[in-house]
Steps between C-alpha positions, in 0.01 A plus 500: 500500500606854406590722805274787390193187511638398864386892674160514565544820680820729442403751787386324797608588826753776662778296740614668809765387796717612771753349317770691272570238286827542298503884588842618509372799695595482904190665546246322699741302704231421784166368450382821657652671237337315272157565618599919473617448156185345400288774671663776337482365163133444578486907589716608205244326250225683686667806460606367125116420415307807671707794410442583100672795518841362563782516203667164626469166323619242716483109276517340842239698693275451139594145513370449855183667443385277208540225752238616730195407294668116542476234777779555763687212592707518771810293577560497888587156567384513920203516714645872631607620154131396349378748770748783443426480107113526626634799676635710197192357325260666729694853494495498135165322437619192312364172602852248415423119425778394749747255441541353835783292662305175600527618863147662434351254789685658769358848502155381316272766720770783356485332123153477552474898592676584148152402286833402238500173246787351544743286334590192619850321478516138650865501571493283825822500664705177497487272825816606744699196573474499898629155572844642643361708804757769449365511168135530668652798708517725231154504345265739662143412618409689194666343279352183598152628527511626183670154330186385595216720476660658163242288327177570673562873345206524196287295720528795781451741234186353362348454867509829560390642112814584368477487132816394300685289262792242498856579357800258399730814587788440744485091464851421474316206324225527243362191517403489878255778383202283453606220825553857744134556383363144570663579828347819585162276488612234700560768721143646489449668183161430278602349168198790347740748646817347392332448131430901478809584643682325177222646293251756519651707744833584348264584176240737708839721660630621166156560356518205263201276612388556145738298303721262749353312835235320449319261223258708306426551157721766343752473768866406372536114480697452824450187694648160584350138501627274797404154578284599829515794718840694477474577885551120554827342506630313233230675220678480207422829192429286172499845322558908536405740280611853473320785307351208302805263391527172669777338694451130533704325775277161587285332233161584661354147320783299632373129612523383870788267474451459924492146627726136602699409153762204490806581349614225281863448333611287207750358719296362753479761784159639630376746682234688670409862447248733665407820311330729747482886517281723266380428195638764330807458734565142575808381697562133561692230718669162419545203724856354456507155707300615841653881458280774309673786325435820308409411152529841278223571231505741239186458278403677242293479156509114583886485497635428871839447635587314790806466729551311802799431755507084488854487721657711729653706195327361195232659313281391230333701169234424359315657219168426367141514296186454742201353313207649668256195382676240731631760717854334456859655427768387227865566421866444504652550840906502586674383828773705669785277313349575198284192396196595306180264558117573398273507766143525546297686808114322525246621674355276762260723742367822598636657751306491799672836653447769223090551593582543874514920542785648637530566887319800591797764633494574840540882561796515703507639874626824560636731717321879545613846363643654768470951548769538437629238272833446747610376792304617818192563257138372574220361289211676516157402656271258327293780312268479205350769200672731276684792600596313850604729755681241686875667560268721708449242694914372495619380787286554856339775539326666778245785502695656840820412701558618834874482635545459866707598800763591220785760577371742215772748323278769397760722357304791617796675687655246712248348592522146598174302649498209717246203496256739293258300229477650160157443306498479128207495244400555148910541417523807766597529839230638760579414844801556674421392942536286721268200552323510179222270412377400157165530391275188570421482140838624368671207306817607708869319509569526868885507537697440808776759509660465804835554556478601097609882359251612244678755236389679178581328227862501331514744174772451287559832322749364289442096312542334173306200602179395280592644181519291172766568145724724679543787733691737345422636140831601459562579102423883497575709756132634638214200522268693654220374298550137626282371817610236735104440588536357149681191609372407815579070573263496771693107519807590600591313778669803717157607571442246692807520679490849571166465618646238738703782620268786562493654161134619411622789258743557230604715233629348173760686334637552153870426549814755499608509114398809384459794636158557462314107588185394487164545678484301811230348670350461841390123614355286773616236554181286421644148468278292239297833297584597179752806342203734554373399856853524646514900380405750810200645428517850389862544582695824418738483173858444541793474227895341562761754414893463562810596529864406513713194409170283356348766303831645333580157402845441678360114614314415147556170416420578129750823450218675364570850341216632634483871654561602721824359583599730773336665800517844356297308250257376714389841610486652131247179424307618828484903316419337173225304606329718713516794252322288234257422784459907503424547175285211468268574749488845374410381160217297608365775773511709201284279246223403785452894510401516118125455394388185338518683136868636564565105595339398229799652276774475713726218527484373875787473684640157491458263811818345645467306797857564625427871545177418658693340772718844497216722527344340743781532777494868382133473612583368825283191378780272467816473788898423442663224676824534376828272557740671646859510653728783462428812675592706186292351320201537748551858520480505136143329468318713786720796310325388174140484653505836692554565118229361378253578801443135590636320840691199533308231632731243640888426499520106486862364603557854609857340625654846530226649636622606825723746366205677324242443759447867580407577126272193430306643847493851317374350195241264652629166366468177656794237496474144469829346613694133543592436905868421419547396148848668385747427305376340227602717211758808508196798522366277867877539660411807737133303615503456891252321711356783676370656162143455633515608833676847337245546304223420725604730747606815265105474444512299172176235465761220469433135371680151484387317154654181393551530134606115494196176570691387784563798681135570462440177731652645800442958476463446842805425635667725228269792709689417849822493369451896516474456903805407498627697234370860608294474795184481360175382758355189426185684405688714218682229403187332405321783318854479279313217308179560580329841561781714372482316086152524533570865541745470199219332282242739624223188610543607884174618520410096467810319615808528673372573884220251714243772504077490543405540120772393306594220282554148697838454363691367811753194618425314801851376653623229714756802698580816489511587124857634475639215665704234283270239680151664449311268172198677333219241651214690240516706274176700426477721168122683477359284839580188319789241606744470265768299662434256770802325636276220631354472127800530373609135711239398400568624099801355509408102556215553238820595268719215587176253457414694194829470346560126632203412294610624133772385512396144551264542235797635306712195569162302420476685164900411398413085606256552211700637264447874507779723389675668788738741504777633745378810703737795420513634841384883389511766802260748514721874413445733756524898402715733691538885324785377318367236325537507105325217278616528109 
C-alpha cells in the first residue's frame, strides 16, 4: 500500500510533555521549569491570537495556535504529572487526553477529579528477584506493591468512570501487548471495557469515530478474525485487515487434525502420538517406551512437519501430506544419522480432552492501595459511589481532642503551663484550663498528657523535601516565573519522618543557582493527601533569591558560562531585573487606564510570568527569602531594596549575620539561620555558633531551618544548641523554630504560639522539647493526628508482614517460571540548595 493511502487523517492531534526531547537548549532543566515554559508559551499565543494590531509574525506562536482547534494529548507518564498537566489545562482551558504512567490506581480519587481520558500503557514492571534477602532489602514497599497491583490499573479506572484507551508504548516488548491486556482482566477488568479500549475509544479521542473503531457500513475495512474470543488465551487471528487489504496468518478453514494417531515406520518402530491444543493451534506429545515427549507440529495447507527427540541427543524429521478423508499423515522422515525411512501417522481416536473448557482463572488476591502509595501509608476505608471522599476519612479521625495535665508551651511571652488540658475542635484550638471536660456528645480523643510538654508545631522556614524533577532551575540567571507548589510529591518519605519529629509546617524552596529562584511554597505536612491538600491555605507569596558562591557559579559542576559570574554581577542581575519589573508594571497600569476602544487598537502589553513574580514583591504581595552569607553582600541586597521601595523578607543561612545584625533590625528583616553548621565551603569560614543568639537578642525575629531531610527530623535540638551557644531561655529557644518562622512566613496569626483561636498545629512530647531525649509522641496538624508513635509500632509490623508476604509470592512467581530480575538498589536523591540535575 502507498503511504499517502496508509493516512486517514494528516492533522490529528497536538502532542505536549514536560519533556525536552533532543533540545539542545539548557533551558528547562527542572520539571518546574518545564511547567513555566509551557505556561508562557500558552500566554504568548494569547497575546499572539488577540492582538491584530501587532506588526510581529512569529511561525512558532502561528504554529501553536492552529493546534488549538485539535485534541490535546498529553504525555506525563505519572499519577502526579497527569494532575499537574490537568493543572495548566485548567488555567488555559484545554481539556488534555492524558497519557498516564500505569500508576493511575494509586491516586484514582485525584485522576478521577481531572474529568481527563486517558491513555493507558500496560508496561507492568518485571518481578524483583528477592530470593537473596539482601537482595529483598533493597526494594521498597512500593515497589513491591506496585509489582503487583500494576495490573489491576484499567480495571480501577473503569470502576470509578474513567474513560480511556490501551497503548503498546513503553513495552520494552511488543508482543506482551495483547497477554498485559488479558492480564489486566484477570485482574478485574470487563472484557466490554477492554474491547473499547483497543477500539472505539482511541477512535472517539481524535474525532475519528466516523471512519476507524467500529464495524459499520462505510467505515474503513479494519478488523481481525480469530478463532474465539481474543481476550482468551491461546485465540489464535486467522486474518487482519487494514484499510481494506488482507493479511492472512492461519487458514481460517483449516481441518481439526486433534486426536490419538500411531506413528508407524518402515523399519518396524511404532509409536503413539497425542495431538491436543487448538484447532487452529494444535501442539502434540509422543510416548517413547513409558516416557512422553514434546512432539513439534507445524501444519499448514495440509503439509506438516514433525520433529521429535527419540534419545538423549537424537532428533527425528519428518515431513508430510495429511489426507483429510482418513484423517491419516504420509511422508519421508530422516533419523539423526541420516537414514531416510517413510512413515505413516493414522488416526485412531478422538481426543477425549479438547471439548473439556479451559479452567476458569481465578482472580488473584491482592494487597490494598495504600494513601500514600509508600511505606507508613494506609488503605483507605471500605467506601462505595463515585466521587468517594474517603482520604477525608484517612487515618482516625476524631471530631474533638482534648489534651490533659500536659505542660503547655504557649509561646505567649514566657509562658510555660503546668498540668493544664488543651481542647481542640473543628481544626482550631478553643480551650486553654485546667480540668477540662469534653462534651458528652463530642466524639472527643481523650489524651493522657502527663508528665508530657505540649509545643506549637515545628516550621521549617527553609526545606527541599517533597518536590519532584529538580529544585533548582538553574540555566538562566532569574526563574522567577517557576513555582515549587508545581511539584509537590506529597510521597516523599521525609514527611513522614519529619512529622515523627514535630514538623507540622514547611516552606519548599527553589534552590541557590541563580540569583533570582523560584516561587516557593508553604505546606503542611498532611501525610497521605495529594500535591494540592498539602498547600497552606491562603498562604502569603514567597520567591528564593541568592547570593554568593552558588549563584555566581564558583561550585557548578557543569562550568556553565552563565552570568553572572561574579558577585558584582550578582547585584547588576538584581538592578536589571527589578528595573524591567518597573517598567513592566508601568506598562500594564498604563493600558488598564485606556477605554475599551483605545484597547481595542492598541497592542497590549505582553504577559511574562517572570516579571509577574517581580512586580509582585514590588507590591508587597510576594516576600524574599534570600540565601545568604557574606555581610557585603547582605548590605548590598537590603541596599538594593531601599532602592526599589520593597523590604527584605528573610535572610536564610544568614551565616554572617551577626556582624550585620544592627542593619537587618533597621531594615526589618528576619533571619533564618543553621545552629553550628560552618565550614563547609570558603564564604561559611567566619560562621560561629552563637549566630542565633546575636541576632535574637540585637532584636532580629531569628529562625533555625534545616535546609537538609535529616536535619529537618530533629529542629529541635538544633533550637537548644543556642542555650548553650548564646544564652538564650528555653522559651526563646523554642520560638527559634516555632513562633519566630511563623513570623518570617507571615501565618502567625494561625500558627506558631498555643493560643484560644488558632490553628491546632502542635507536638505532644515524651520531655521537655529541647531536650536530646524528648520524642514527638503526636503530632497534630489542623486538630487531626498526624503522627502517632504508638501507630507508628504498630505501622511498622504491618510493613514487615506486608513486605514478608510479596516477596514469597515473588519467590512463588520465579518457581513458576516468571522472569525476575535483580533489584538495582536506587536511593531516593534528596535536594539541598546546591543541588544541580543536567
Amino acid at each position: 500500500e502507498k503511504e499517502n493511502e496508509a493516512i486517514i487523517k494528516d492533522k490529528v492531534a497536538a502532542f505536549y510533555s514536560f519533556k525536552k526531547g533532543s533540545s539542545p537548549e539548557q533551558y528547562p532543566g527542572s520539571l518546574t521549569g518545564a511547567m513555566a515554559l509551557l505556561r508562557q508559551t500558552y500566554y504568548d499565543a494569547k497575546w499572539y491570537k488577540e492582538n491584530s494590531a501587532k506588526t510581529e509574525y512569529n511561525i512558532s506562536l502561528e504554529a501553536f495556535n492552529s493546534l488549538s482547534a485539535l485534541p490535546a494529548i498529553f504525555d506525563a507518564g505519572d499519577k502526579f504529572n497527569a494532575l499537574r498537566a490537568n493543572t495548566i489545562g485548567k488555567e488555559f482551558g484545554v481539556k488534555y487526553i492524558i497519557k498516564g504512567g500505569g500508576n493511575e490506581y494509586q491516586r484514582i480519587g485525584d485522576i478521577q477529579s481531572t474529568f481527563s481520558k486517558y491513555i493507558i500503557p500496560v508496561n507492568y514492571p518485571d518481578a524483583p528477584d528477592v530470593e537473596d534477602p539482601l537482595d529483598a532489602s533493597e526494594v521498597s514497599l512500593s515497589e513491591l506493591k506496585h509489582w503487583e497491583l500494576a495490573p489491576t490499573n484499567a480495571a480501577a479506572l473503569e470502576a470509578n468512570m474513567i474513560s480511556f484507551c490501551f497503548t503498546a508504548a513503553d513495552l520494552k516488548d511488543i508482543k506482551q501487548f495483547l497477554p498485559n491486556i488479558r492480564k489486566a482482566i484477570l485482574h478485574g477488568l470487563s472484557e466490554k471495557t477492554a474491547l473499547r479500549a483497543l477500539t472505539t475509544n482511541p477512535a472517539a479521542f481524535i474525532n475519528q469515530s466516523d471512519k476507524v473503531g467500529a464495524l459499520k457500513p462505510g467505515m474503513i475495512a479494519n478488523f481481525f478474525i480469530s478463532n474465539k474470543n481474543i481476550f482468551e488465551e491461546n485465540a489464535v487471528i486467522f486474518e487482519h485487515w487494514c484499510n481494506g487489504h488482507q493479511s492472512v496468518f492461519e487458514d481460517m478453514n483449516m481441518p481439526d487434525i486433534r486426536g490419538n494417531y500411531t506413528l508407524a515406520s518402515n523399519d518396524g518402530k511404532k509409536y503413539s502420538v497425542k495431538i491436543t491444543g487448538e484447532a487452529a493451534k494444535p501442539s502434540a506429545s509422543i510416548k517413547i517406551d513409558t516416557v512422553k515427549k514434546p512432539f513439534s507440529i507445524v501444519f499448514k495447507n495440509n503439509l506438516a512437519t514433525f520433529t521429535f527427540q527419540y534419545d538423549s541427543n537424537k532428533t527425528a524429521r519428518l515431513s508430510s501430506n495429511y489426507n483429510a478423508h482418513n484423517k491419516s499423515f504420509n511422508g519421508k522422515g530422516q533419523w539423526a544419522d541420516g537414514a531416510w525411512f517413510d512413515f505413516s501417522l493414522n488416526f485412531d481416536s478422538e481426543d477425549t480432552l479438547k471439548s473439556k473448557p479451559a479452567a476458569k482463572k481465578i482472580k488473584p488476591e491482592l494487597g490494598k492501595v495504600y494513601y500514600p502509595f509508600a511505606a507508613y501509608g494506609e488503605p483507605l476505608p471500605e467506601t462505595e459511589g463515585f466521587l468517594k471522599d474517603g482520604l477525608t476519612k484517612f487515618k482516625n479521625r476524631y471530631d474533638a481532642i482534648l489534651i490533659k495535665d500536659a505542660t503547655v508551651w504557649t509561646n505567649n511571652g514566657d509562658s510555660v503551663l503546668k498540668e493544664y488540658d488543651v481542647y481542640i475542635t473543628e481544626g482550631k484550638i478553643v480551650r486553654i484550663a485546667p480540668n477540662i471536660d469534653a462534651p458528652k456528645l463530642a466524639f472527643a480523643k481523650i489524651i493522657n498528657a502527663k508528665g508530657m510538654h505540649l509545643t506549637p508545631g515545628i516550621i521549617d522556614e527553609h526545606s527541599h523535601i517533597a518536590l519532584s524533577g529538580g529544585v533548582n532551575e538553574w540555566a538562566q540567571a532569574s526563574s522567577a516565573e517557576v513555582r515549587m507548589g508545581d511539584v509537590i510529591n506529597p510521597e516523599d518519605i521525609n514527611i513522614y519522618r519529619q512529622l515523627s519529629g514535630g514538623v507540622t509546617c514547611a516552606q519548599l524552596l527553589h534552590g541557590s543557582a541563580n540569583p533570582v529562584g523560584g516561587q516557593s511554597q508553604i505546606i503542611k505536612l498532611r501525610w497521605g493527601m495529594g500535591p494540592e491538600e498539602m498547600k497552606y491555605t491562603n498562604a502569603p507569596g514567597f520567591i528564593k533569591f541568592a547570593l554568593g558562591e552558588n549563584v555566581k557559579q564558583g561550585n557548578s559542576p557543569f562550568g556553565s558560562n552563565r552570568f553572572p559570574q561574579t558577585r558584582m554581577g550578582v547585584e547588576q542581575t538584581y538592578i536589571d531585573i527589578f528595573s524591567r519589573a518597573v517598567e513592566y508594571k508601568k506598562q500594564n497600569d498604563a493600558f488598564a487606564k485606556t477605554n475599551s476602544k483605545q484597547k481595542g487598537i492598541l497592542v497590549s502589553p505582553r504577559k511574562d510570568i517572570e516579571l509577574d513574580a517581580i512586580v509582585e514583591i514590588l507590591d508587597s504581595k510576594r516576600f524574599i527569602t534570600c540565601h545568604s552569607y557574606v555581610q557585603s553582600e547582605i548590605n548590598m541586597l537590603m541596599h538594593v531594596a531601599d532602592s526599589f521601595h520593597f523590604k527584605v523578607n528573610t535572610f536564610t543561612h544568614i551565616l554572617e549575620g551577626y556582624k550585620v545584625a544592627d542593619k537587618m533590625k533597621n531594615h526589618g528583616v528576619s533571619a533564618s539561620t543553621f545552629s553550628d553548621w560552618w565550614a563547609y565551603k570558603m564564604e561559611v569560614m567566619d560562621a560561629i555558633p552563637y549566630n542565633a543568639a546575636l541576632l535574637t537578642k540585637m532584636g532580629v525575629n531569628t529562625c533555625i531551618n534545616s535546609d537538609d531531610a535529616e536535619m529537618g527530623r530533629r529542629l529541635n535540638q538544633e533550637a537548644a544548641k543556642s542555650i548553650k551557644y548564646g544564652g538564650l531561655t528555653e522559651t526563646e529557644a523554642l520560638k527559634l523554630v516555632t513562633l519566630n518562622p511563623a513570623k518570617a512566613l507571615r501565618i502567625d496569626d494561625k500558627v506558631g504560639s498555643i493560643q484560644v483561636g488558632k490553628v491546632a498545629d502542635v507536638v505532644l512530647w515524651t520531655d521537655n522539647p529541647l531536650s536530646i531525649y524528648a520524642k514527638a509522641d503526636k503530632t497534630i496538624i489542623d486538630g487531626q493526628i498526624y503522627f502517632d508513635r504508638e501507630e507508628d509500632a504498630k505501622l511498622r509490623e504491618e510493613i514487615k508482614k506486608e513486605k514478608a508476604r510479596l516477596v514469597s509470592k515473588l519467590i512463588a512467581e520465579k518457581q513458576k517460571g516468571t522472569k525476575t530480575v535483580k533489584p538495582s538498589g536506587r536511593k531516593q536523591q534528596l535536594y539541598h540548595c546546591d543541588t544541580i540535575e543536567e
